[in-house]
C-alpha positions as CSV (number, residue, x, y, z in Angstrom):
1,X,-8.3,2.1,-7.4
2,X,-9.1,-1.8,-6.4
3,X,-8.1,-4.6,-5.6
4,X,-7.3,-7.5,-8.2
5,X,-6.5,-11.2,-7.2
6,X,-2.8,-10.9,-6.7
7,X,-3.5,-7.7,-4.5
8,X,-6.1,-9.8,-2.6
9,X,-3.9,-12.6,-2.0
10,X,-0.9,-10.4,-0.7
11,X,-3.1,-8.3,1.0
12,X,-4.1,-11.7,3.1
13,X,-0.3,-12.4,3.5
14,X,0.7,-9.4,5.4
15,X,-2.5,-9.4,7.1
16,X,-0.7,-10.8,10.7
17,X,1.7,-7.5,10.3
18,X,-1.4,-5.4,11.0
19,X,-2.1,-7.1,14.7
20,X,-3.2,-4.3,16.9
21,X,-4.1,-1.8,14.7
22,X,-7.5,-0.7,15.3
23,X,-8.2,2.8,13.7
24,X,-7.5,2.8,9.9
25,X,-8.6,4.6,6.5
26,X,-7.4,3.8,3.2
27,X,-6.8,6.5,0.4
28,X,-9.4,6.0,-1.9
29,X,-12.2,3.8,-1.2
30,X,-11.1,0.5,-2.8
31,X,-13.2,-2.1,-5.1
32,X,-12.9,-5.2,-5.7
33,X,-11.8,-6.1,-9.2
34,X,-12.8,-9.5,-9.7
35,X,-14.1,-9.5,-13.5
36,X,-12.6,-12.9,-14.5
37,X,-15.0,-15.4,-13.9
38,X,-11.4,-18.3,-12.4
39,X,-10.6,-15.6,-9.9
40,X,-12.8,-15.7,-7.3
41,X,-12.3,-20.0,-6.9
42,X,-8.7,-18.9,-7.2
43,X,-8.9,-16.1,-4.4
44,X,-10.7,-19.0,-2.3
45,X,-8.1,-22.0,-3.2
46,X,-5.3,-18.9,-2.3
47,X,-7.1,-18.3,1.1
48,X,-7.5,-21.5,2.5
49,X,-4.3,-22.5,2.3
50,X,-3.5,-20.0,4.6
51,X,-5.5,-21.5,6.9
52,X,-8.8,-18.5,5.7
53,X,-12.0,-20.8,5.2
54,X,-14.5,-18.4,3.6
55,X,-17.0,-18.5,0.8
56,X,-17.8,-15.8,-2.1
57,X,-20.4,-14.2,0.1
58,X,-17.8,-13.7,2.8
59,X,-15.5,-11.9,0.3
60,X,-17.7,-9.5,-1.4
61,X,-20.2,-7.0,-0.9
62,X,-23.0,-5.2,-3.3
63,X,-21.8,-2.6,-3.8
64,X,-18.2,-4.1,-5.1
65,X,-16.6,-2.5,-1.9
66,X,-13.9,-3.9,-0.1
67,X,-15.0,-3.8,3.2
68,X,-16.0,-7.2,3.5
69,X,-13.1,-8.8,2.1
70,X,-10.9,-6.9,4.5
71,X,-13.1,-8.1,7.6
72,X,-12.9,-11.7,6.1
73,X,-8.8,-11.6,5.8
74,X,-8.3,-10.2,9.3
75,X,-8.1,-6.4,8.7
76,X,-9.3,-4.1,11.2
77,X,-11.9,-1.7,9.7
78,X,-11.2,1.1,7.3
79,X,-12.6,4.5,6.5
80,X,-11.9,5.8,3.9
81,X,-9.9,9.5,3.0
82,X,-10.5,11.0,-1.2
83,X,-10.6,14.0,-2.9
84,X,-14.4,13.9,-3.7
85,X,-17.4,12.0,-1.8
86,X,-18.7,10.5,-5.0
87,X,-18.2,7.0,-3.8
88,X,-18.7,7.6,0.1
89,X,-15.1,8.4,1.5
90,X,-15.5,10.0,5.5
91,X,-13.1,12.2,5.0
92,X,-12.8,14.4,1.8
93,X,-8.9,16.0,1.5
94,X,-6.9,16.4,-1.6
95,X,-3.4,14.9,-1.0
96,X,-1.4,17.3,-2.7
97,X,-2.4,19.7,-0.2
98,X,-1.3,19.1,3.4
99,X,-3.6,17.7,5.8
100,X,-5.5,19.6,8.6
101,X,-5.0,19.5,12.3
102,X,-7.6,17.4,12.8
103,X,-6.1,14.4,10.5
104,X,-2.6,14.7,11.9
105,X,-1.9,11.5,14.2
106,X,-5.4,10.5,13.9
107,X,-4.7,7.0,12.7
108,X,-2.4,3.6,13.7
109,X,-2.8,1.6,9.6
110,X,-3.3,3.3,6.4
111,X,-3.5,2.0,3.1
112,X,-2.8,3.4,-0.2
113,X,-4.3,0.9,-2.7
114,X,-2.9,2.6,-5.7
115,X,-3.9,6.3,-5.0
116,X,-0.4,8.5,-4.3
117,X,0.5,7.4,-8.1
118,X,-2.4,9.2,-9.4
119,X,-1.5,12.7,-6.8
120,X,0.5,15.0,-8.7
121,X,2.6,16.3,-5.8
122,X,3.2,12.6,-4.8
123,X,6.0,13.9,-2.2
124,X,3.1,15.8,-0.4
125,X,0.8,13.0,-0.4
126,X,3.8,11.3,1.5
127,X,4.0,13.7,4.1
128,X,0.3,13.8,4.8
129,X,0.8,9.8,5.5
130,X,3.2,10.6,7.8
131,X,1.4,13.5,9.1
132,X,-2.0,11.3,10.1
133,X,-0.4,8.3,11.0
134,X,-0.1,7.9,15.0
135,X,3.8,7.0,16.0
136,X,4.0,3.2,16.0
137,X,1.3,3.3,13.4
138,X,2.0,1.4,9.8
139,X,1.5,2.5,6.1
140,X,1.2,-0.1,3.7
141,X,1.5,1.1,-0.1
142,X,0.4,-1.0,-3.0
143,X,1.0,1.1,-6.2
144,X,2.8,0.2,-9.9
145,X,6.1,-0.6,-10.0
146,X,7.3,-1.4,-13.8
147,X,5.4,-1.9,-17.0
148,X,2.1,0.2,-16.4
149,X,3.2,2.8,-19.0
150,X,0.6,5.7,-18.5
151,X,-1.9,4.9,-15.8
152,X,-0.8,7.2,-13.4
153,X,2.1,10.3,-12.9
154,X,4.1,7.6,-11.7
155,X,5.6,4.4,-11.1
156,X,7.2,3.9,-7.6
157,X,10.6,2.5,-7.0
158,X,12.3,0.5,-3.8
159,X,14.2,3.5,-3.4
160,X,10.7,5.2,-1.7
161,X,10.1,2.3,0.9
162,X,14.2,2.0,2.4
163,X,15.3,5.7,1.3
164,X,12.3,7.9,1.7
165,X,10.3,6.0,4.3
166,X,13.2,4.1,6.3
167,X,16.6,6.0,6.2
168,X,14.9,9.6,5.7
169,X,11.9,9.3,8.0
170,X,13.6,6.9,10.3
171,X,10.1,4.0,9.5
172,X,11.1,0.6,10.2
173,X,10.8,-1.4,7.1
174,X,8.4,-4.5,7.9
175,X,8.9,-6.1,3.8
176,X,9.2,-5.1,0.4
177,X,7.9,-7.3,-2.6
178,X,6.6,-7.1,-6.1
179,X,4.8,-9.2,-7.7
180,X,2.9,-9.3,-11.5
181,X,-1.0,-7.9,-12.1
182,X,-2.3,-11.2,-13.2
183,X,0.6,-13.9,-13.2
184,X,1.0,-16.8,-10.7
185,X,4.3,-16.0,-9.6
186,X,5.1,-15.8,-6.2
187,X,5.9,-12.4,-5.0
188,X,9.6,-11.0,-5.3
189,X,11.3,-9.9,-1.8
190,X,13.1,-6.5,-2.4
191,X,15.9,-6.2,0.2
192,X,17.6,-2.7,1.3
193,X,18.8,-1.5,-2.5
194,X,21.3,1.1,-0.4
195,X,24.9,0.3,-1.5
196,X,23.9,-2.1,-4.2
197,X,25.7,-1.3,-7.7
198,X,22.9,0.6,-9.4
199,X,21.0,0.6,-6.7
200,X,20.1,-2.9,-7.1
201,X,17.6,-2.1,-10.8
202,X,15.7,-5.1,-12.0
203,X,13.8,-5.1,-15.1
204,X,10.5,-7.0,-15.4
205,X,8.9,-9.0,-18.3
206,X,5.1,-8.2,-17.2
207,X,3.8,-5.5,-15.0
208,X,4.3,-5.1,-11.5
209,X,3.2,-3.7,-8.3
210,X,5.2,-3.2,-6.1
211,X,3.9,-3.4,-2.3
212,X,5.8,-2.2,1.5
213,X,4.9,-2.4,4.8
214,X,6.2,0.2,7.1
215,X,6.1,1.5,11.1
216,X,6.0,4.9,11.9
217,X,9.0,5.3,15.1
218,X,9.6,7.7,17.4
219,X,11.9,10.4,15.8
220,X,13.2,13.9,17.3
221,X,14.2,16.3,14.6
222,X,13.5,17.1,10.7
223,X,13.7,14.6,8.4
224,X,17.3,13.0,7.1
225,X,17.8,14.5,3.2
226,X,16.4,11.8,0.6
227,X,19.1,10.2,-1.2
228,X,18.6,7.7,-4.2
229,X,20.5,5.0,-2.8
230,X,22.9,5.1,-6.3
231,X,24.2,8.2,-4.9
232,X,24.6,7.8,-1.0
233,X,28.4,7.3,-1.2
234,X,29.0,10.2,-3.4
């Protein structure tokens, strides 16, 4: 789990969606990944042109920790939620097992930085987001999308964002984008697949993440059934 350059730089994008949250964790304490010696001046070129004057020693921290960098791009604070406290998390909770009592609505901004993938019973690591997030609180998700053959159980579609997250659980859907590991493309906005032929499938040359932002709403009554959105006419 970390963050890479293009993950840095999108992370700073979306950073204005997150105004007013105040009580956060992310799943899996994130690193920073910065091993190429061109992307930290990168990171720094990236950031001030959105306006984000910082130096290295505002991005990074010694213990390769992403704490810092988030404070720098205009994150709130995060704990941190994992299965093991080997690299500090506050809260110790296997996400294929549902959450506790005293998780559930605990929190208004959590961030999966490439976690669910790696959970077995990803659809349980789902509900537990939705079971500690706070209504009006937001989920952002940054996990592999296409072309990342074997590093986790799986590769997440934009059928989870708009048919899991908005038409099941009734989430409004703040964005959808992918965008490559490493390349200098800019990232790809992924509109409502639902009632596209195929469901709107696009195949990628180099591998992708694929990132969403999403708000918990109010909602009265179990969840609507998940349907792929090839199949929602049938």
């Amino acid at each position: 789990m970390g963050i890479s350059i293009n993950i840095a730089m999108h992370m700073a994008r979306i950073a204005p969606l997150l105004a007013g949250c105040c009580n956060g964790i992310m799943l899996g304490r994130q690193k920073m990944h910065f091993r190429r010696p061109r992307w930290t001046p990168r990171l720094i070129k990236a950031l001030a042109r959105q306006g984000v004057i910082v130096t290295a020693e505002d991005l990074f921290q010694e213990d390769g920790f992403c704490e810092r960098y988030l404070s720098a791009i205009g994150w709130p604070p995060l704990q941190s939620l994992d299965f093991s406290d080997i690299e500090g998390a506050e809260f110790i909770h296997d996400l294929s097992e549902p959450v506790g009592d005293d998780l559930k609505g605990r929190f208004d901004l959590i961030y999966d930085g490439g976690t669910t993938e790696h959970v077995f019973d990803i659809a349980q690591s789902f509900r537990n987001v939705d079971a500690m997030l706070a209504e009006g609180g937001i989920f952002v998700s940054n996990v592999g999308t296409d072309g990342w053959f074997g590093h986790g159980f799986y590769q997440v579609g934009p059928d989870i964002p708009w048919r899991y997250w908005g038409a099941s659980l009734g989430y409004e859907v703040l964005g959808v984008w992918t965008f490559s590991r490493a390349g200098w493309d800019e990232p790809r906005v992924i509109t409502d697949p639902t009632g596209m032929p195929r469901g709107a499938e696009h195949r990628y040359d180099v591998p992708q993440f694929i990132n969403y932002v999403v708000r918990k709403m109010p909602r009265s009554g179990p969840p609507n059934p998940v349907i792929q959105s090839h199949y929602v006419n049938y």
